[in-house]
Every structure is written in structure tokens, then in C-alpha cells.
SEVOVEX-5007 format. One record per residue: residue number from 0; chain; x, y, z of N, C-alpha, C, O, CB in turn. Coordinates in pm, 1 decimal. Each point is the difference from the previous one (the first is absolute). Glycine has a CB too. Example, Ala and Ser with C-alpha at 12.3 -4.5 7.8 and 13.67 -1.06 7.14 Angstrom:
// SEVOVEX-5007
> 0|A|1319.0|-569.0|780.0|-89.0|119.0|0.0|90.0|120.0|0.0|103.6|-1.9|66.5|-292.8|-115.4|58.1
> 1|A|154.2|222.3|-196.6|82.0|119.0|6.0|-77.0|109.0|73.0|50.9|110.8|16.9|67.5|-173.6|-231.4
END
This chain:
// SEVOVEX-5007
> 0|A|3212.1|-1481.6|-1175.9|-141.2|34.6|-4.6|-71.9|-70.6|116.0|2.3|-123.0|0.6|6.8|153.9|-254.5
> 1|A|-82.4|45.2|367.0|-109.4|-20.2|67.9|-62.5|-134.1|-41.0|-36.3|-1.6|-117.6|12.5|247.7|141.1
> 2|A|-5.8|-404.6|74.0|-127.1|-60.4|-80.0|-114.9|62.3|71.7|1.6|33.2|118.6|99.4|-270.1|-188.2
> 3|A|-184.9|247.5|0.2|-185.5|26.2|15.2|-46.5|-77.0|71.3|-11.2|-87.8|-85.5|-40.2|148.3|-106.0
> 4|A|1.3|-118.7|304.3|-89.4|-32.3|35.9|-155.7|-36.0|-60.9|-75.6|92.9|-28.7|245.7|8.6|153.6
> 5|A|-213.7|-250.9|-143.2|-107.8|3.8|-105.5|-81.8|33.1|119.3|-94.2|69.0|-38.9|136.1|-243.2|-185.8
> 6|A|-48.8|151.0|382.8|-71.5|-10.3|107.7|-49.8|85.0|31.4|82.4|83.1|38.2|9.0|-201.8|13.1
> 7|A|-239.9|170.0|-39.1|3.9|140.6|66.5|-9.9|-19.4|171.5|-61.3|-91.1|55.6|-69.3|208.6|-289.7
> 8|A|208.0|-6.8|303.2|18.3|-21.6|93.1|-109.5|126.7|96.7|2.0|122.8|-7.2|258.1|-260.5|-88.6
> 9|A|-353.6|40.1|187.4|-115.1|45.8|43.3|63.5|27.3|146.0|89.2|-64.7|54.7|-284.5|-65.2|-219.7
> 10|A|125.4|243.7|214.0|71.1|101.7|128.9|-198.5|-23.9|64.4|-106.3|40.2|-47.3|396.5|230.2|-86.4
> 11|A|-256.2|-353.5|257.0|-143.1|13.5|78.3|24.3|126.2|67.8|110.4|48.3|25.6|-176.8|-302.8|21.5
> 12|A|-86.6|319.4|-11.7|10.2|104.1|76.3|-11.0|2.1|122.0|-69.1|-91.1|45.8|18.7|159.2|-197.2
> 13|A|106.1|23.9|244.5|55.1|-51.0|156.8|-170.4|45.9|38.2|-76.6|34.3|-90.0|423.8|34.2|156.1
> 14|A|-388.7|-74.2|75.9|-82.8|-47.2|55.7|-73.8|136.2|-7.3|-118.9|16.5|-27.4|227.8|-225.6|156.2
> 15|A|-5.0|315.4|-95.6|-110.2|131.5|-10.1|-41.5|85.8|-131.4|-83.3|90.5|1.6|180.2|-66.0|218.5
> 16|A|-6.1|-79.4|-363.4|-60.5|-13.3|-97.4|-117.2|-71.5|-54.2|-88.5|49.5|-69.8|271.0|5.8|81.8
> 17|A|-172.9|-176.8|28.0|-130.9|-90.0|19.9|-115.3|52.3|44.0|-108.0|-13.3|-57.6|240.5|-138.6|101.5
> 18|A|-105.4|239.2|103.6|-144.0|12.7|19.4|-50.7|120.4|-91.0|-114.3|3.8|-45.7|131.1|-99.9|294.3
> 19|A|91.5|206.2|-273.0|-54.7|121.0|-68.0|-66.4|-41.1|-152.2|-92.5|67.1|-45.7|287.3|87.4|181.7
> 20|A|-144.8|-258.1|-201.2|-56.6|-58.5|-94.9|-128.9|-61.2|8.4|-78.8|29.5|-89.9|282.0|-42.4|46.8
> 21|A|-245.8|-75.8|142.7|-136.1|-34.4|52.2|-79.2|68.6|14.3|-110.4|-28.0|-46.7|178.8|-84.5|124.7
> 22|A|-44.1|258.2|7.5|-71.2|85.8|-9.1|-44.3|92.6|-106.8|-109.0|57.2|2.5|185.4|-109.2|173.1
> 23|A|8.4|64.2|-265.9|-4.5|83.8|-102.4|-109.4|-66.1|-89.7|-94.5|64.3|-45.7|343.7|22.2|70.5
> 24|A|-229.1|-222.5|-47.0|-115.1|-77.6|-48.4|-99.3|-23.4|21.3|-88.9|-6.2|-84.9|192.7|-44.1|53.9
> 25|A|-124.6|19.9|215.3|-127.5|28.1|44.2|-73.9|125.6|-2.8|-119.7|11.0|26.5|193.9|-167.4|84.2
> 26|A|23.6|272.7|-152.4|-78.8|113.8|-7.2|-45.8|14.6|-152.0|-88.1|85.9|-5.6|214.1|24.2|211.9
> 27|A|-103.7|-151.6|-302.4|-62.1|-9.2|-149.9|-105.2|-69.6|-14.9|-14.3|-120.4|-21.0|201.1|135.8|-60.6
> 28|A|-284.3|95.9|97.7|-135.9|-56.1|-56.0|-14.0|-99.9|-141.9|-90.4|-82.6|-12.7|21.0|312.5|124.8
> 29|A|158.5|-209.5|-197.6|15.9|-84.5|-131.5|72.0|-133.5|33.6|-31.1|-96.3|-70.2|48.0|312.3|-79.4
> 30|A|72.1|-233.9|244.3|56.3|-114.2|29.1|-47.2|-91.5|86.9|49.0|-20.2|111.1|98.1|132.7|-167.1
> 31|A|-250.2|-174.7|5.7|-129.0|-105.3|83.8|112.4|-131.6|43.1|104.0|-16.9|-63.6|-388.2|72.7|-123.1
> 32|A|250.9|-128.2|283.7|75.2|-96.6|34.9|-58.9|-148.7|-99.6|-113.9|-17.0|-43.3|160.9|159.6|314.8
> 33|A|13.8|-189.2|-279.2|-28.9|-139.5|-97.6|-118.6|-74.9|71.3|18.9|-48.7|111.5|248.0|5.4|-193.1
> 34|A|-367.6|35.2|29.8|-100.6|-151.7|67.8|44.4|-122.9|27.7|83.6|-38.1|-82.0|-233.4|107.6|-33.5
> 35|A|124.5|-147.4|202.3|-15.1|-157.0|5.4|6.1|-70.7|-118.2|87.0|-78.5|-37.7|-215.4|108.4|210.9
> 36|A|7.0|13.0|-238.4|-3.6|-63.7|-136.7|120.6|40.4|-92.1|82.5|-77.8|-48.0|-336.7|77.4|68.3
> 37|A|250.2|105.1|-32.4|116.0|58.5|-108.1|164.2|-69.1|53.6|88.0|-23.3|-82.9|-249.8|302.5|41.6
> 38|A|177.6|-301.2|170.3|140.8|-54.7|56.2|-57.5|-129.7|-53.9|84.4|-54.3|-71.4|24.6|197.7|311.1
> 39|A|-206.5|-203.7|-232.9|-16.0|-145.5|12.9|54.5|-33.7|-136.1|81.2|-92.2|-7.7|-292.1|70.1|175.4
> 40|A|161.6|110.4|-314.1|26.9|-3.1|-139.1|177.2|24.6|-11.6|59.1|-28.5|-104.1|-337.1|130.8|36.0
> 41|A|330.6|-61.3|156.6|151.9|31.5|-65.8|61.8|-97.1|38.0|7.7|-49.2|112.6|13.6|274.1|-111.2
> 42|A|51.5|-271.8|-152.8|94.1|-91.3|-10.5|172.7|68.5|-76.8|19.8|87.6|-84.1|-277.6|-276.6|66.9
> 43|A|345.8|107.2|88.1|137.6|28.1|-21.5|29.7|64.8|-134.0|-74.3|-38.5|-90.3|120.3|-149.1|237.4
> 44|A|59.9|290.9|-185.7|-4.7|10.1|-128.0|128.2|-80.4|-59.3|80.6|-16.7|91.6|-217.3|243.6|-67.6
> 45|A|168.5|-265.1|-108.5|85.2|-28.6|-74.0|100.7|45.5|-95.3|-23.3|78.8|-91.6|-119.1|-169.1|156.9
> 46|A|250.2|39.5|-40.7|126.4|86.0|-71.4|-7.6|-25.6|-146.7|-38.6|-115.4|-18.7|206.3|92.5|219.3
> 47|A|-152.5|66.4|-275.6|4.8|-12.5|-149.5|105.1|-56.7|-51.1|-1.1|-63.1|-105.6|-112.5|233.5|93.2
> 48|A|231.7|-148.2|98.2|124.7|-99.1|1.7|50.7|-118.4|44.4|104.6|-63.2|-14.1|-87.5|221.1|3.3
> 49|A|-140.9|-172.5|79.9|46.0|-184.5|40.8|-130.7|-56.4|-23.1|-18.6|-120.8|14.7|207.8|127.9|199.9
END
């Protein structure tokens, strides 16, 4: 039997995926960019398992 992997394994996107993604976002009127203030309020989240 296969072992499982508990890890999920994260795939970055190459550079010209990146930008088509940037753009796609900058073009959504609903997808406002975060404030100063609002970045200033975010803190780390925490695992439930450790």
C-alpha cells in the first residue's frame, strides 16, 4: 500500500502565470486591494495542530 503524504504539496506559478493572474485581479472590480490599515491588522494564523 501507497504511504499518503500528510503534506500538501504547493506548485508556485511560473512567471507568465503570475502575471495573467495579476491581471485578472486587477481587472475585478470586486477584488479591491487590501489597505494599509487592513495589512497593518493581519496577524499570522495558527495551526490547530501545534
Amino acid at each position: 500500500m501507497a504511504k499518503v503524504s500528510k503534506r500538501t504539496r504547493v506548485r508556485m506559478p511560473t512567471l507568465a502565470e503570475d502575471k495573467a493572474i495579476t491581471a485578472a485581479a486587477r481587472s475585478d472590480p470586486d477584488a479591491l486591494p487590501l489597505t494599509r490599515k487592513q495589512l497593518a491588522k493581519m496577524v499570522p494564523m495558527k495551526s490547530p495542530n501545534r
